[in-house]
N, CA, C and O atoms as a CHARMM CRD file, in Angstrom:
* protein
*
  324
    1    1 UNK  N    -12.19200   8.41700  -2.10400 PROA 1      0.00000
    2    1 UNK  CA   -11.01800   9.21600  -1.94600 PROA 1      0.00000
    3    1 UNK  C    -10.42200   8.92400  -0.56600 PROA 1      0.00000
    4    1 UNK  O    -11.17600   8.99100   0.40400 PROA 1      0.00000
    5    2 UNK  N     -9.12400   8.60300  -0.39400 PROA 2      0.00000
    6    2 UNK  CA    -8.27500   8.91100   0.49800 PROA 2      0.00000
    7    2 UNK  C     -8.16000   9.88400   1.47700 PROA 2      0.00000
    8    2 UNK  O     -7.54800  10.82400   0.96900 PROA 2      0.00000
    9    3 UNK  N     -8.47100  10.14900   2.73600 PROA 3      0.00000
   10    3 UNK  CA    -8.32100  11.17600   3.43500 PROA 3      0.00000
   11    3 UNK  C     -7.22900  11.08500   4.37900 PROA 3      0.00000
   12    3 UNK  O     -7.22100  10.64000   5.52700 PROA 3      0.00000
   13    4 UNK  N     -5.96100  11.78400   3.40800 PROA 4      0.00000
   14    4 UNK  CA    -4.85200  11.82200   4.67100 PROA 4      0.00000
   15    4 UNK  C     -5.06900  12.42400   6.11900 PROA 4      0.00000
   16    4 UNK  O     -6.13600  12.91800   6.48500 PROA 4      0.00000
   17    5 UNK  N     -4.01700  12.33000   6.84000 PROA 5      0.00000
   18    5 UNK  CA    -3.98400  12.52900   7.81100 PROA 5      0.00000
   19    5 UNK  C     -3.24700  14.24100   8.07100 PROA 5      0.00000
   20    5 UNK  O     -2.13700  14.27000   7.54100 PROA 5      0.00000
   21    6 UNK  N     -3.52500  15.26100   8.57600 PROA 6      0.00000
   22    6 UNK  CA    -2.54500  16.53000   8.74200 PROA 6      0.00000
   23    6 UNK  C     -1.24800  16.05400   8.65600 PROA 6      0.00000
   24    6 UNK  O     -1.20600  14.85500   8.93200 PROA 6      0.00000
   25    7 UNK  N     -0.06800  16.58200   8.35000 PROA 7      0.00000
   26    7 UNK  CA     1.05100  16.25100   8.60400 PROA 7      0.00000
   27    7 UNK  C      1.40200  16.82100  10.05600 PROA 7      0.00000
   28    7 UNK  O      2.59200  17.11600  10.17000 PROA 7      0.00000
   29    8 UNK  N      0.98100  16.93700  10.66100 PROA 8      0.00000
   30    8 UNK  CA     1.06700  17.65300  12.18900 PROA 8      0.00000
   31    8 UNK  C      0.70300  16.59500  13.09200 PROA 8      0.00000
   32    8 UNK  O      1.39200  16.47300  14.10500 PROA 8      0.00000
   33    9 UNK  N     -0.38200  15.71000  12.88100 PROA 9      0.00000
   34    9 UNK  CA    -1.10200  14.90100  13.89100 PROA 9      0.00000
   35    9 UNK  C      0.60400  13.26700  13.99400 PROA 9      0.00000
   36    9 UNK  O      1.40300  12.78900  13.18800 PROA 9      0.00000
   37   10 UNK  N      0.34500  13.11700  15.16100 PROA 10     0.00000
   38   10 UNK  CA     1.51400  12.18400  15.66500 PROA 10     0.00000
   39   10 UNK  C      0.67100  10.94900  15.09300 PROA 10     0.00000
   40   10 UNK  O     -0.54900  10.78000  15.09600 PROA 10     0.00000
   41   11 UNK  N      1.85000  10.01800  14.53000 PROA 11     0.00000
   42   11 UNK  CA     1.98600   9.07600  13.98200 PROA 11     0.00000
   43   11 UNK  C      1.89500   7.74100  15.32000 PROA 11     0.00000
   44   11 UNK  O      2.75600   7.31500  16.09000 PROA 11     0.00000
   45   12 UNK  N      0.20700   7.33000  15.09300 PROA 12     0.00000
   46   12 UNK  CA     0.13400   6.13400  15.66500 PROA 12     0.00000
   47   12 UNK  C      0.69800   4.77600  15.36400 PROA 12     0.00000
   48   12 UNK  O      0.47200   3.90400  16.20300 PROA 12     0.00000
   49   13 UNK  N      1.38100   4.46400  14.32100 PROA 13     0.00000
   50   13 UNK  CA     2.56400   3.65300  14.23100 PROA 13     0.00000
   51   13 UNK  C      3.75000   3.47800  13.85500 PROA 13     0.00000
   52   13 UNK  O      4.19100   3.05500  12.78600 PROA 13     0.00000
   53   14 UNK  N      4.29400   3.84900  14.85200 PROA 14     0.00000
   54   14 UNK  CA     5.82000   4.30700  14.29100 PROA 14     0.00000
   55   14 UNK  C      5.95000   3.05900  13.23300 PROA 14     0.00000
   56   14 UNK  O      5.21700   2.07500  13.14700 PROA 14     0.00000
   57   15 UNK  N      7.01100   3.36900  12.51600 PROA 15     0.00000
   58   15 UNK  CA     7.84800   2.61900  11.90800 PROA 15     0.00000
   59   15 UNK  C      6.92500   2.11400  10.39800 PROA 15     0.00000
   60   15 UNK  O      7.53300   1.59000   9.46400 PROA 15     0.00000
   61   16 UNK  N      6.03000   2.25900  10.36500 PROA 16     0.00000
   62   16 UNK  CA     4.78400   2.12700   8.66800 PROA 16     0.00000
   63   16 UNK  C      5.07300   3.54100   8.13600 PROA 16     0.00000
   64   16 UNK  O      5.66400   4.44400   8.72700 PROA 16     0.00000
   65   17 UNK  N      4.48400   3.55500   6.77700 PROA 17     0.00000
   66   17 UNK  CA     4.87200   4.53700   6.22400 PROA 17     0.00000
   67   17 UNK  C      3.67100   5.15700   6.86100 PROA 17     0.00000
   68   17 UNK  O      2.94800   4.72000   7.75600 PROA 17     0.00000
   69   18 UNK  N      3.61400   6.57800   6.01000 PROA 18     0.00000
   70   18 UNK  CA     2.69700   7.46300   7.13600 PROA 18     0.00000
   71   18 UNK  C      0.86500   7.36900   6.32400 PROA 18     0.00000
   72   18 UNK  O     -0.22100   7.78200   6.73000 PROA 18     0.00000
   73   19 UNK  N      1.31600   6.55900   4.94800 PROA 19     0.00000
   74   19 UNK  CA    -0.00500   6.43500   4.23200 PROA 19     0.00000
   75   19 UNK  C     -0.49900   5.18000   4.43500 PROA 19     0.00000
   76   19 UNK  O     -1.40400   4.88500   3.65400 PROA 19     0.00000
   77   20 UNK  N     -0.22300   4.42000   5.16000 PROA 20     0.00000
   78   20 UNK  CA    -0.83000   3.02200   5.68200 PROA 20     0.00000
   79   20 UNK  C     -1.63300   2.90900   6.28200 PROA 20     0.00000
   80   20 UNK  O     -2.55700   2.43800   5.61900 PROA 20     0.00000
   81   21 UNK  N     -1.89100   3.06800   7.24600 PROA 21     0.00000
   82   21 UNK  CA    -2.93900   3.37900   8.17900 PROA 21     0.00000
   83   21 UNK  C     -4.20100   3.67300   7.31000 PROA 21     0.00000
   84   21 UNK  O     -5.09700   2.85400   7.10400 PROA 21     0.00000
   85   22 UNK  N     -4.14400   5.25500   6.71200 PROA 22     0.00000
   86   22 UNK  CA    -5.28800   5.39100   5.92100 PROA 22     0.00000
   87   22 UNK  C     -5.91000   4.83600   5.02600 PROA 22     0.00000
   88   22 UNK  O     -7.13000   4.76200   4.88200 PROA 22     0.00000
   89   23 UNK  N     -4.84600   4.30300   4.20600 PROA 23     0.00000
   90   23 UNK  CA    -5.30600   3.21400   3.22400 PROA 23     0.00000
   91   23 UNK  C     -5.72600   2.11600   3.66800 PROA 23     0.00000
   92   23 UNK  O     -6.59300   1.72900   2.88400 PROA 23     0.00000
   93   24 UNK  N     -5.55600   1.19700   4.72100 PROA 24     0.00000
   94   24 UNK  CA    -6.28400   0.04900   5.30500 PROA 24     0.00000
   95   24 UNK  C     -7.69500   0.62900   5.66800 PROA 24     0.00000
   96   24 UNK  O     -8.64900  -0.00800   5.22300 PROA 24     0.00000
   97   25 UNK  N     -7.92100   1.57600   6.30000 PROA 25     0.00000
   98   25 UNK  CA    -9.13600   2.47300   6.54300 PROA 25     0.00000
   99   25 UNK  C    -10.38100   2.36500   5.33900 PROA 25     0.00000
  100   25 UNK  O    -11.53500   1.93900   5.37200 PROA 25     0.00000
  101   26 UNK  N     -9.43300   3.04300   4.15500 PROA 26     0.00000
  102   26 UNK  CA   -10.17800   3.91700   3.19100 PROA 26     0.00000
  103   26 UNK  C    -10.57200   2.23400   2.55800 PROA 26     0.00000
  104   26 UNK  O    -11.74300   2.05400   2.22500 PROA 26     0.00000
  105   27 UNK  N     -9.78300   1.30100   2.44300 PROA 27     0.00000
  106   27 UNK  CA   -10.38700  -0.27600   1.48600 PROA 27     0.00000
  107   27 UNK  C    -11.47100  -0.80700   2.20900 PROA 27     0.00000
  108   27 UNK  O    -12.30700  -1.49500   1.62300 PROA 27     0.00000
  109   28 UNK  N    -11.57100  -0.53100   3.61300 PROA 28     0.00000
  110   28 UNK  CA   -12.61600  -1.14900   4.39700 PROA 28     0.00000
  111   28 UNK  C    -13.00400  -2.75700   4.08500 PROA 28     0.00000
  112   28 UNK  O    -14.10600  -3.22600   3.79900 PROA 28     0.00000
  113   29 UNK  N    -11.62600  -3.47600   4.25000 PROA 29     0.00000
  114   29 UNK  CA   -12.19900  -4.49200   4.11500 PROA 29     0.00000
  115   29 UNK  C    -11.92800  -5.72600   2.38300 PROA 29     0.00000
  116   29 UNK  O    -11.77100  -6.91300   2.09500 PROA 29     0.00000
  117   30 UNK  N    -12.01600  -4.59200   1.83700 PROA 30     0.00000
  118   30 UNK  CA   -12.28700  -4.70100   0.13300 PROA 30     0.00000
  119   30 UNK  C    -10.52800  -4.83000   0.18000 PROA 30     0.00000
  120   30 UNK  O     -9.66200  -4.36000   0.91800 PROA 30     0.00000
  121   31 UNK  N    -10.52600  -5.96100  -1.33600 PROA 31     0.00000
  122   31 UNK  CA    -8.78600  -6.06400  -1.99200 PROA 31     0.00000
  123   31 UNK  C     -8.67500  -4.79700  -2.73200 PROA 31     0.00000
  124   31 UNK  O     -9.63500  -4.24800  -3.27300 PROA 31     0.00000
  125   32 UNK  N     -7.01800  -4.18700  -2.73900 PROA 32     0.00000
  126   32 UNK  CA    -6.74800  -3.42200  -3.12800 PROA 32     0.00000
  127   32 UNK  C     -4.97300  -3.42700  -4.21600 PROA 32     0.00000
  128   32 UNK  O     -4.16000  -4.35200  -4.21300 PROA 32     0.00000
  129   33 UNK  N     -4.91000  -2.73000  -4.63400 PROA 33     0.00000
  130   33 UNK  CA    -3.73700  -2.18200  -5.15000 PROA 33     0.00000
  131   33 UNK  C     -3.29600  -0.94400  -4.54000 PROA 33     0.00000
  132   33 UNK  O     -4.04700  -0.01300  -4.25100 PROA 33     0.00000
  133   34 UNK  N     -1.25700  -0.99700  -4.24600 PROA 34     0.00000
  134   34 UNK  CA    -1.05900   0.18800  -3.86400 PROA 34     0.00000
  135   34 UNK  C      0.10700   0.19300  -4.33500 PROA 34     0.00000
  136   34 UNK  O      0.93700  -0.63700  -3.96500 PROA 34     0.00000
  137   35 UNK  N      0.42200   1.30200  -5.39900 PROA 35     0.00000
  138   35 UNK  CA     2.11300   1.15200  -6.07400 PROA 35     0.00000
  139   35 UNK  C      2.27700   2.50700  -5.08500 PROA 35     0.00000
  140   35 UNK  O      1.46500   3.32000  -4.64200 PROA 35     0.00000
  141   36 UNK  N      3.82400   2.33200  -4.95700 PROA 36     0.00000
  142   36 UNK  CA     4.67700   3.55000  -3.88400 PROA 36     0.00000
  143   36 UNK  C      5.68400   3.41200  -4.42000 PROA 36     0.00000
  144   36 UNK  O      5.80900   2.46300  -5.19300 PROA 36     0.00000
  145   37 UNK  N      6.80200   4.35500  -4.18600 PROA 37     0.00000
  146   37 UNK  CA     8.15600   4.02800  -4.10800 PROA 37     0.00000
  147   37 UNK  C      8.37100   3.75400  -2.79500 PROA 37     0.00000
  148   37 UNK  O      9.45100   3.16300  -2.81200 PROA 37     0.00000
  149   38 UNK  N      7.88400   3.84300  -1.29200 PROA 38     0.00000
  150   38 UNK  CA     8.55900   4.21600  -0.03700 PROA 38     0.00000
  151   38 UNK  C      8.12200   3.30700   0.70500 PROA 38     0.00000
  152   38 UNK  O      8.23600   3.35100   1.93000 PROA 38     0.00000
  153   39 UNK  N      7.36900   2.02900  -0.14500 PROA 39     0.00000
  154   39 UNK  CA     6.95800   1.01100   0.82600 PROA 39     0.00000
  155   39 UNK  C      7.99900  -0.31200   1.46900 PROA 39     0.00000
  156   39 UNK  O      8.96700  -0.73800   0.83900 PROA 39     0.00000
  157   40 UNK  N      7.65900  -0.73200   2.56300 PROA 40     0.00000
  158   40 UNK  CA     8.78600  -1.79000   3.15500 PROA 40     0.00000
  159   40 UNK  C      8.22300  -2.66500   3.44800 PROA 40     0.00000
  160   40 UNK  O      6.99400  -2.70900   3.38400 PROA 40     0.00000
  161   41 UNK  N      9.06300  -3.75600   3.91200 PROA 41     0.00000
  162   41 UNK  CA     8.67800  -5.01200   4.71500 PROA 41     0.00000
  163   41 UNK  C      7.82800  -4.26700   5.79900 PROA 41     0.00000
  164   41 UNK  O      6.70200  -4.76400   5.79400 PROA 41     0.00000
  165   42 UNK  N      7.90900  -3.49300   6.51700 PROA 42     0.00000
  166   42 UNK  CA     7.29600  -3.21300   7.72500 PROA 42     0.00000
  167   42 UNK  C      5.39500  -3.05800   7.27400 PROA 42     0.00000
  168   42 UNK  O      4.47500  -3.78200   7.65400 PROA 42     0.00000
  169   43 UNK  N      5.36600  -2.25700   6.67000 PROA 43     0.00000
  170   43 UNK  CA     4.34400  -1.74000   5.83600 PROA 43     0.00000
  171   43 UNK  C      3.46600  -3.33500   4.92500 PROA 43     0.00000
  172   43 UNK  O      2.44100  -3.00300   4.33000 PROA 43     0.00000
  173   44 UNK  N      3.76400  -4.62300   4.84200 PROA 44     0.00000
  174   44 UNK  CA     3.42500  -5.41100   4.28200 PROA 44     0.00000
  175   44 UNK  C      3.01200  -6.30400   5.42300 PROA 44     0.00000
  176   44 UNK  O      1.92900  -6.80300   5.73100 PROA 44     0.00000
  177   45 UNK  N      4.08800  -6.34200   5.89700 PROA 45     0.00000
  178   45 UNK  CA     3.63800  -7.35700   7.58700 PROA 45     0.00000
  179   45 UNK  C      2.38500  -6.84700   8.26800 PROA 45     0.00000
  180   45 UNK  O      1.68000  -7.49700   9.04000 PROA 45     0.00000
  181   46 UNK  N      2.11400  -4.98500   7.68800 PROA 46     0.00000
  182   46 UNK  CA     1.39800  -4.99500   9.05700 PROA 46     0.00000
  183   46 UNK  C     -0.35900  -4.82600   8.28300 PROA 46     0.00000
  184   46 UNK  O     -1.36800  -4.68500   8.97300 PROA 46     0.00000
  185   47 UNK  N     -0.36100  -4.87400   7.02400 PROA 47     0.00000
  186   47 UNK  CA    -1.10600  -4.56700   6.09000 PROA 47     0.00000
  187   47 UNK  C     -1.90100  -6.30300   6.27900 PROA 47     0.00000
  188   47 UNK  O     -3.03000  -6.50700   6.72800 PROA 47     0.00000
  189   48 UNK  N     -0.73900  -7.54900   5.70200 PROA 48     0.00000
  190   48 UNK  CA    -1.15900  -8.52500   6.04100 PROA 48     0.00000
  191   48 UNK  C     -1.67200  -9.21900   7.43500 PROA 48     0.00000
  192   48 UNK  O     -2.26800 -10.29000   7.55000 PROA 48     0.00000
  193   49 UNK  N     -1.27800  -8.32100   8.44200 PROA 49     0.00000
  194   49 UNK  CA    -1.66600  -8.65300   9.76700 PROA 49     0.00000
  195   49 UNK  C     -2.98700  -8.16200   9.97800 PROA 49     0.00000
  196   49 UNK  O     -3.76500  -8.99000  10.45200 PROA 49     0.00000
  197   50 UNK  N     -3.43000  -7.04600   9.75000 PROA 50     0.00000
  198   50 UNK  CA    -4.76800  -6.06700   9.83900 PROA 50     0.00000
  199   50 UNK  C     -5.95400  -6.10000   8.92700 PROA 50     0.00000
  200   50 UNK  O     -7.15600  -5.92800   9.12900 PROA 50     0.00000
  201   51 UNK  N     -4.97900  -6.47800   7.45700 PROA 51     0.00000
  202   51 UNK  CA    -6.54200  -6.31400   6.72500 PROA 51     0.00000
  203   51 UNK  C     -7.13400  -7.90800   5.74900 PROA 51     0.00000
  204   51 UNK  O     -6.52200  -8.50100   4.86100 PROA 51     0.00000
  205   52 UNK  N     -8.01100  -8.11300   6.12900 PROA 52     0.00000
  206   52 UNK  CA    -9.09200  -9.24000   5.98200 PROA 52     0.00000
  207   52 UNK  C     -9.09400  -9.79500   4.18500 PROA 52     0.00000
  208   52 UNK  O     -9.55900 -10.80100   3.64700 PROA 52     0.00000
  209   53 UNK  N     -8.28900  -8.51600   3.61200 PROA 53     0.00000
  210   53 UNK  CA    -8.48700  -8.92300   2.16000 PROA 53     0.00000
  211   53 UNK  C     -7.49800  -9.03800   1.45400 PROA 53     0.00000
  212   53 UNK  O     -6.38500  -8.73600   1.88600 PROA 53     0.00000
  213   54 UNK  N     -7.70000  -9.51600   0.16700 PROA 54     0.00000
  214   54 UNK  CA    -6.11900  -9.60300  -0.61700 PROA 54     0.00000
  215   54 UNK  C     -5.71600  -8.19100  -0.81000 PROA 54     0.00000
  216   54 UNK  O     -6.63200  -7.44300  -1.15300 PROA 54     0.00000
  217   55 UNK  N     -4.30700  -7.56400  -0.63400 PROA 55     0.00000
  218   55 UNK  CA    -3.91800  -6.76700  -1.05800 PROA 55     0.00000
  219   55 UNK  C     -1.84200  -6.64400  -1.28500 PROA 55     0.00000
  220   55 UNK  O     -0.82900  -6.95800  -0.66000 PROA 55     0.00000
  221   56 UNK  N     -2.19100  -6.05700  -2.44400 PROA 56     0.00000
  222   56 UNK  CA    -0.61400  -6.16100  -3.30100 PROA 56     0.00000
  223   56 UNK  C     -0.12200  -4.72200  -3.23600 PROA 56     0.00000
  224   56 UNK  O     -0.43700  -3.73700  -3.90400 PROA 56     0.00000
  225   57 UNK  N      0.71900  -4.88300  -2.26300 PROA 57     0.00000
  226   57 UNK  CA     1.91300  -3.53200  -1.90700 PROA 57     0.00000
  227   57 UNK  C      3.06900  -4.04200  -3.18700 PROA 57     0.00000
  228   57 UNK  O      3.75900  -5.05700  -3.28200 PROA 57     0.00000
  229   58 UNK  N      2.92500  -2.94100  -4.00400 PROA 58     0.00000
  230   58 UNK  CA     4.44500  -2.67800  -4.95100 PROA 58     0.00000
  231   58 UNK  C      5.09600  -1.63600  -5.09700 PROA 58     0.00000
  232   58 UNK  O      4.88700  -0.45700  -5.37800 PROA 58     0.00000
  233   59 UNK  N      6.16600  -2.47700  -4.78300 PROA 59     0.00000
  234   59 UNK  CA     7.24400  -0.94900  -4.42500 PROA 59     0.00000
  235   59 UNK  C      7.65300  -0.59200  -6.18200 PROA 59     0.00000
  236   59 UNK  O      7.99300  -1.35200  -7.08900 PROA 59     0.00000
  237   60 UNK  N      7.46900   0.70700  -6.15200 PROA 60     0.00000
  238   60 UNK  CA     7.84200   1.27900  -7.54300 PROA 60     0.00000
  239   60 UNK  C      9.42400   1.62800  -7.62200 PROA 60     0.00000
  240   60 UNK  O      9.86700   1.44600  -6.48700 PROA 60     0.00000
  241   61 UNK  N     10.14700   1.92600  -8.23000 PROA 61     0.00000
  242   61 UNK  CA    11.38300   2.72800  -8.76800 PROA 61     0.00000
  243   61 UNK  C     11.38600   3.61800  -8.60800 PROA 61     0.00000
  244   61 UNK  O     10.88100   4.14000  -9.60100 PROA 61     0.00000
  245   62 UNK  N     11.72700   4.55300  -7.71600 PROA 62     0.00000
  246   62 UNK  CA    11.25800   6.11700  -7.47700 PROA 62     0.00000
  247   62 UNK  C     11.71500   6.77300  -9.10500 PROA 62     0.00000
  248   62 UNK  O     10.94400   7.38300  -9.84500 PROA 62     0.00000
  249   63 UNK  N     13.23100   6.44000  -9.40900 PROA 63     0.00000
  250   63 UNK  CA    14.45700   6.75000 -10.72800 PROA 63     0.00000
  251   63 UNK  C     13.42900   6.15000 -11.96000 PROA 63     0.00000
  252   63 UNK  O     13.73200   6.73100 -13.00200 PROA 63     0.00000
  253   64 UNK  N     12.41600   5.26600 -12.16200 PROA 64     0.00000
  254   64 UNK  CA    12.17200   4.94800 -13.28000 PROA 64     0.00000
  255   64 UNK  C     10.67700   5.25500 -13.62600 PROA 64     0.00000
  256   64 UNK  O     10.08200   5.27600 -14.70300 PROA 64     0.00000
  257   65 UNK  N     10.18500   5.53900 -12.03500 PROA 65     0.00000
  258   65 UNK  CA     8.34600   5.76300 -12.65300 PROA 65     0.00000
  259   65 UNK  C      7.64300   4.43100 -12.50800 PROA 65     0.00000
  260   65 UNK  O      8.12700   3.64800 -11.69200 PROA 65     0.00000
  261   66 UNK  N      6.79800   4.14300 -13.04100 PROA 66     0.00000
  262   66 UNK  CA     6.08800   2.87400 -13.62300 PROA 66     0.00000
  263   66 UNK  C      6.42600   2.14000 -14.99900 PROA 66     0.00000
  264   66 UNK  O      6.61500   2.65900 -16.09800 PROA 66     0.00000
  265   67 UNK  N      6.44900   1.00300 -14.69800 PROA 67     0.00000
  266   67 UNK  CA     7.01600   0.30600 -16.14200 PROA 67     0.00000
  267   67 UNK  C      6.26000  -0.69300 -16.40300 PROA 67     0.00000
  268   67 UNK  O      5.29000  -1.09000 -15.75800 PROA 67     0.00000
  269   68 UNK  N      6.73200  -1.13200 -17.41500 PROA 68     0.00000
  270   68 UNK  CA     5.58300  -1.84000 -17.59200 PROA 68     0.00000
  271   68 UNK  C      5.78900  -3.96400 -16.67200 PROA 68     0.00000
  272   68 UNK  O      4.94400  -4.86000 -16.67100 PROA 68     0.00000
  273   69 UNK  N      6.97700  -3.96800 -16.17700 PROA 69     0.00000
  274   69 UNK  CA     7.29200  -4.74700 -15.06100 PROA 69     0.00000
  275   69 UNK  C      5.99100  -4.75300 -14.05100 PROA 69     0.00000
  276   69 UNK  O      5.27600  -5.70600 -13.73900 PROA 69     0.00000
  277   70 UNK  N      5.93400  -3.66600 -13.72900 PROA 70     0.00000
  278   70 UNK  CA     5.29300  -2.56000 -12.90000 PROA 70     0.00000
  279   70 UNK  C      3.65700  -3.31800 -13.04000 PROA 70     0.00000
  280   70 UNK  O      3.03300  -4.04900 -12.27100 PROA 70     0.00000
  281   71 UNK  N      3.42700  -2.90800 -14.02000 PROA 71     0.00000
  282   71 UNK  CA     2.01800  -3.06200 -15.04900 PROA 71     0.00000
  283   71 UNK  C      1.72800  -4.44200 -14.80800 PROA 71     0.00000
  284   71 UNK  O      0.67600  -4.83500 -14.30200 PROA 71     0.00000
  285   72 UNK  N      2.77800  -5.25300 -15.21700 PROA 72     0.00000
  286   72 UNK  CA     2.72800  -6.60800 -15.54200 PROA 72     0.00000
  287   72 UNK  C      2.32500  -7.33500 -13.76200 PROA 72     0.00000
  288   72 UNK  O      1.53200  -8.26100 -13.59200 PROA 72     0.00000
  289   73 UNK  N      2.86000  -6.84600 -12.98000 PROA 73     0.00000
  290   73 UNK  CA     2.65400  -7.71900 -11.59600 PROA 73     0.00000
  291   73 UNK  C      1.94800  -7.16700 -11.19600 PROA 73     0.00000
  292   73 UNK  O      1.90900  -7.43000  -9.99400 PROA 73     0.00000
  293   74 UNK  N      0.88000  -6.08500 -11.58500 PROA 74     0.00000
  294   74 UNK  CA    -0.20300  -5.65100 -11.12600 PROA 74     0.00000
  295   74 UNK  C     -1.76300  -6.61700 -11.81400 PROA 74     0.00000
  296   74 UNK  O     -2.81500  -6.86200 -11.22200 PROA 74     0.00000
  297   75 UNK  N     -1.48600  -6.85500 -12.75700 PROA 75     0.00000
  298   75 UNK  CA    -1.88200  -8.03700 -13.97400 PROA 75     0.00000
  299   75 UNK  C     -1.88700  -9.11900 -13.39700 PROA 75     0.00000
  300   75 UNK  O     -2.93800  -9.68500 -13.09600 PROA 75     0.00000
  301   76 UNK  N     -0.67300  -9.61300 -13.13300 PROA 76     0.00000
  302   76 UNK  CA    -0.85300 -11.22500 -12.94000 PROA 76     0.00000
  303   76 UNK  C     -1.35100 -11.21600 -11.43600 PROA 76     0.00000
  304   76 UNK  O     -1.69200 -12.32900 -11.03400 PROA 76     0.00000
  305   77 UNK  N     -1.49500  -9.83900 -10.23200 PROA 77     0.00000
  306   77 UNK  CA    -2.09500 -10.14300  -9.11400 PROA 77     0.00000
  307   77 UNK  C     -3.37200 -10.05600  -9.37300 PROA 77     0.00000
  308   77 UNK  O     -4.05500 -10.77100  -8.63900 PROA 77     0.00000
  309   78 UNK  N     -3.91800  -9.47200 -10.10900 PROA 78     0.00000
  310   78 UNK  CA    -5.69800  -9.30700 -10.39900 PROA 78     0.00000
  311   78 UNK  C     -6.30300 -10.72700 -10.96100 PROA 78     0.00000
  312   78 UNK  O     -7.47000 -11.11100 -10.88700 PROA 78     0.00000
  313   79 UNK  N     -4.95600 -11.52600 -11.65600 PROA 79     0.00000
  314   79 UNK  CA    -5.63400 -12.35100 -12.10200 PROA 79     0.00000
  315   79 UNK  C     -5.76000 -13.57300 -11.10600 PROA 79     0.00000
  316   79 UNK  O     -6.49700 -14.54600 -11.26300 PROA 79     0.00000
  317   80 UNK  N     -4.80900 -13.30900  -9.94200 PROA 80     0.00000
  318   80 UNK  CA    -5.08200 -14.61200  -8.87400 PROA 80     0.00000
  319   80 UNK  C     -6.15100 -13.69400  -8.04900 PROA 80     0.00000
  320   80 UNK  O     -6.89800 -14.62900  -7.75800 PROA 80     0.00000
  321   81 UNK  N     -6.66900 -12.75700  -7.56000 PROA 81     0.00000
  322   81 UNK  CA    -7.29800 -12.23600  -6.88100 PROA 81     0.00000
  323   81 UNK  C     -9.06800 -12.96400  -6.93600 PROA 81     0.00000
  324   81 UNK  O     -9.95100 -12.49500  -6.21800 PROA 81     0.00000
């Protein structure tokens, strides 16, 4: 499980979303999957800069949910992984 952070405690990197940090934490190392709607370039640069393993940031559709697009490039990353 994920252990966010308080929403009170100051944000040691500006400009990442505010669930990044923890999630590089919580994979320790290990490849991961992370669908969001609120993820950016910033959040990918710094994911690929920090963590040691494969991992696939996909930005979701906030308006559509998960689709099966969605599904599908989660698929074809497991299968190069």
């Amino acid at each position: 499980m994920v252990h966010w952070p308080d929403s009170d405690e100051p944000r040691p990197h500006p400009g990442l979303h505010w669930k990044t940090p923890s999630l590089i934490t919580w994979a320790a190392g290990r490849p991961f999957v992370w669908l969001d709607d609120e993820l950016t370039e910033a959040d990918r640069a710094w994911v690929s800069a920090t963590h040691p393993a494969p991992a696939l940031l996909h930005r979701v559709d906030a308006h559509h949910g998960l689709t099966e697009a969605d599904f599908a490039a989660v698929e074809e990353w497991l299968g190069e992984v």
